[in-house]
C-alpha angles and dihedrals in degrees: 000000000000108000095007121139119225116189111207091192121089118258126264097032133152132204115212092201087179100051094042093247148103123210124206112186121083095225087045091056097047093045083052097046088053089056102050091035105138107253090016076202095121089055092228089204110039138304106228127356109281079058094045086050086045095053085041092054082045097061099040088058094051101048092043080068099048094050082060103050108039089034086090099065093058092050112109089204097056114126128210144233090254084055094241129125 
């Protein structure tokens, strides 16, 4: 298609410009947004480790859900409204 942008990156992705690497993986980009955070003060993820196991619990719920939610668009079977393959 004339004009049409094809990424040839995975989605979602960051580029830590600053640290010389790119990162691929959703879970991987916010982990590594809670550790750079500017006045890591708040511990993002987690002061102490009962904290560190509840954000993890946290995450893994979350993403759970995701899982479930965007898992359909990837599915080859899936039919459409239009009823059509």
């Amino acid at each position: 298609m004339e004009g049409a942008i094809f990424l040839s990156e995975p989605l979602p992705y960051l580029v830590d410009e600053h640290r010389g690497f790119t990162l691929t993986q959703s879970v991987a980009i916010m982990r590594h947004i809670a550790r750079i955070a500017p006045g890591n003060r708040a511990h993002l993820l987690g002061a102490g480790i009962k904290e560190q196991a509840l954000v993890d619990l946290l995450l893994e719920e979350v993403r759970d859900l995701k899982g479930r939610m965007t898992g359909m668009q990837y599915r080859q079977d899936v039919t459409t409204a239009a009823g059509k393959k």
